[in-house]
Every structure is written in C-alpha cells, then in structure tokens.
C-alpha positions in Angstrom: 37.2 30.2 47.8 37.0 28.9 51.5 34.7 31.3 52.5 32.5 30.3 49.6 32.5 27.1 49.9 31.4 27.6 53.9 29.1 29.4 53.0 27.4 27.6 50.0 27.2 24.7 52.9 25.0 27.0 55.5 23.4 28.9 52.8 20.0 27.3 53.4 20.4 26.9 57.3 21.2 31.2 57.0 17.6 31.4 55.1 15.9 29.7 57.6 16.8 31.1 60.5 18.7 28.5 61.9 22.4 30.0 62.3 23.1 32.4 65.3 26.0 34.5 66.1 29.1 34.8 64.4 28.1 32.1 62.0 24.9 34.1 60.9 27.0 37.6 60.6 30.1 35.9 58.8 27.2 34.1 56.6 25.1 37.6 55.6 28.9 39.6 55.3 29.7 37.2 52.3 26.3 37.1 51.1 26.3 40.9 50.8 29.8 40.6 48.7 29.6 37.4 46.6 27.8 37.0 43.5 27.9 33.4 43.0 26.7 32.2 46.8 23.6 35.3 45.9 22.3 33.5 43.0 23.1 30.3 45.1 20.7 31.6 47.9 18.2 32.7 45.5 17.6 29.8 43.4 17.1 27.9 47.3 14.6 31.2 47.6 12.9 30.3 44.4 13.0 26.4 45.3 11.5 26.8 48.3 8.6 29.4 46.7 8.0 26.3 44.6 7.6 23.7 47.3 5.4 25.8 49.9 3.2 26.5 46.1 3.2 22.9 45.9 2.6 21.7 49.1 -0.4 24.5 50.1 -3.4 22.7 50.5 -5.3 22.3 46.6 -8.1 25.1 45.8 -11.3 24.0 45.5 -11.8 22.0 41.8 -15.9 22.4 41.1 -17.1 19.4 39.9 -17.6 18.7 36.4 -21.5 18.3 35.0 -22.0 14.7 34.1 -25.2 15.1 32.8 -25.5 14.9 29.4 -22.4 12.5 29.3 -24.1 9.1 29.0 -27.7 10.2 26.8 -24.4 12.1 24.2 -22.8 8.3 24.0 -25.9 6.4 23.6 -26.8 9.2 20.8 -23.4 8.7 19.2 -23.9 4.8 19.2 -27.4 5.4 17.8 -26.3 7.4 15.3 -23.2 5.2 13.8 -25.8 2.6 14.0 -28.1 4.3 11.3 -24.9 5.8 9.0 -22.7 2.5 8.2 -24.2 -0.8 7.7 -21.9 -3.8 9.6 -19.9 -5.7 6.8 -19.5 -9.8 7.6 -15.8 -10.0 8.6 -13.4 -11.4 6.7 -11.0 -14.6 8.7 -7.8 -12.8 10.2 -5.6 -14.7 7.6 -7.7 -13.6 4.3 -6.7 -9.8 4.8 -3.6 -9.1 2.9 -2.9 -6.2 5.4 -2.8 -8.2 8.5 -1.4 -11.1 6.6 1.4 -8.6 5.7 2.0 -7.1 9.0 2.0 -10.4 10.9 5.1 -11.3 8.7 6.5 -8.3 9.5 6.3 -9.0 13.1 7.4 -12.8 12.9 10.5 -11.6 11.2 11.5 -9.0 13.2 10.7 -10.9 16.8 12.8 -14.1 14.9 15.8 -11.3 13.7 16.0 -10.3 17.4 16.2 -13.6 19.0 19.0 -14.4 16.7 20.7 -11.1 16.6 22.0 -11.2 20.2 21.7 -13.9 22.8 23.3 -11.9 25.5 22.8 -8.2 26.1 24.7 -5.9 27.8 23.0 -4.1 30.5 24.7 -0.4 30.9 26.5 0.7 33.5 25.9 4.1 35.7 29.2 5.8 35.9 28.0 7.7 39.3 25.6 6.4 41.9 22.8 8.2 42.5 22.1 9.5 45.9 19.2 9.7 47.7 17.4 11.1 50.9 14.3 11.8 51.9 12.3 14.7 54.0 9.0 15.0 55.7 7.2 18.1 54.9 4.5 20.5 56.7 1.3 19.1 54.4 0.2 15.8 56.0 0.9 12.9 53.9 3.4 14.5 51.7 7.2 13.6 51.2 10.1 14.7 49.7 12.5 12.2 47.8 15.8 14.4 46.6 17.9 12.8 44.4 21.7 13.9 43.7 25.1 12.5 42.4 27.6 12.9 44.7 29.2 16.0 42.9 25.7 17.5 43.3 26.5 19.2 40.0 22.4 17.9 39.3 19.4 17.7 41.8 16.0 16.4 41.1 13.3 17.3 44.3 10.1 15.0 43.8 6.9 15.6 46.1 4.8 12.7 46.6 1.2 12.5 48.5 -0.1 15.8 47.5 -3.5 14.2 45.7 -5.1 13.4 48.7 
C-alpha cells in the first residue's frame, strides 16, 4: 500500500524520464507487478497522447469559397420578395398572442419578486484547486483543476487558435 502510494506520486516523473537510480528501478519493479499504478501510468500515457494531439501545430484548413454566398442571399431576398406580399402590422397590444404572453411574463417576473427576497447562494463543500503549466506550443497554457482528494481532474488547454 506504501509502495503504491510512492509510486502513484512519481508515476509521471518515471514516464518522463526524470527519476534516476534506485528511485527509477524501485519505480519500473512495481510497475511490472501492480495492476492498479499500470492502468495509473497508462491513462498519464493516454493523457499525454492527447495533449501533444492537441497542442501540435493545426493542419492546414483550405479556405472556404465565398463566392456565390452574397448573389445566393440577394436571390433569396429577391425571391421572398415576389412569393408573400407584406401585410400592414397590427399595434403590439391588438395581437391577442403577444397580449397573452406579455401577461404571462408580468406575472411570472411579479411571482418571483415576491416569492423570495433573499436567496440563498450554495455553498462548495470542497475547494477547488488550481495550477497552471506552460507548454511546448507557443502561446498555449495549461489550467488543471483538482479537489484536494484528486478523486476528479479537469486539464483545460487555452491559446491553441492562433
């Protein structure tokens, strides 16, 4: 259970290359027996797939044709033109659908003004930690976010549009 829990800590300083020694060989002798700290390494393996996929440098995107887009909406408008003849509108208050709905919404904004004058905000039960991490693509960065138990990491990768 020690072992493991030494382990799980250097797990992702063993992948990289980082441990020497006695620390590397005690790290790939429990590796080679545990199952839990080998699908621990992996999913690290299969995280860090992910962020070198999303942090390579975009593939070239060609250019969409833009051609026919405006002479296809000045057809369109020309054509709804010719198909339905403009009716003379009618004063907001004289539709009985908007005079309905308008009610609706008076009521219910009045119901929740009355309803409760004080509300409570909630409350996190565990903080949420965060840290950042500069990356290899230029103008990327990493934000991870974790509760303390770490039972639940979120990795977010920001600046890759440019």
């Amino acid at each position: 259970m020690l072992t493991c829990y030494r382990t799980r800590k250097r797990i992702g300083a063993y992948l990289d290359g980082a441990l020497e020694g006695p620390r590397a060989e005690s790290a790939a002798r429990h590796l080679a027996a545990c199952t839990a700290c080998q699908q621990e390494a992996e999913g690290l393996r299969r995280m860090r797939a992910l962020l070198q996929q999303a942090l390579s440098p975009a593939r070239h995107v060609p250019e969409p044709d833009w051609t026919g887009f405006w002479p296809g909406i000045v057809r369109g408008i020309e054509q709804a033109k010719r198909r339905a003849p403009v009716r003379a509108l009618q004063p907001a208050w004289r539709r009985p659908r908007w005079a309905i709905g308008g009610a609706l919404v008076a009521a219910f904004l009045v119901s929740m003004m009355l309803w409760e004058s004080d509300p409570v905000l909630p409350v996190l039960e565990a903080p949420v930690v965060v840290n950042s991490a500069n990356s290899d693509h230029p103008g990327a960065s990493l934000m991870v976010y974790h509760t303390p138990e770490r039972d639940m990491t979120v990795v977010w990768v920001f600046g890759l549009d440019d």
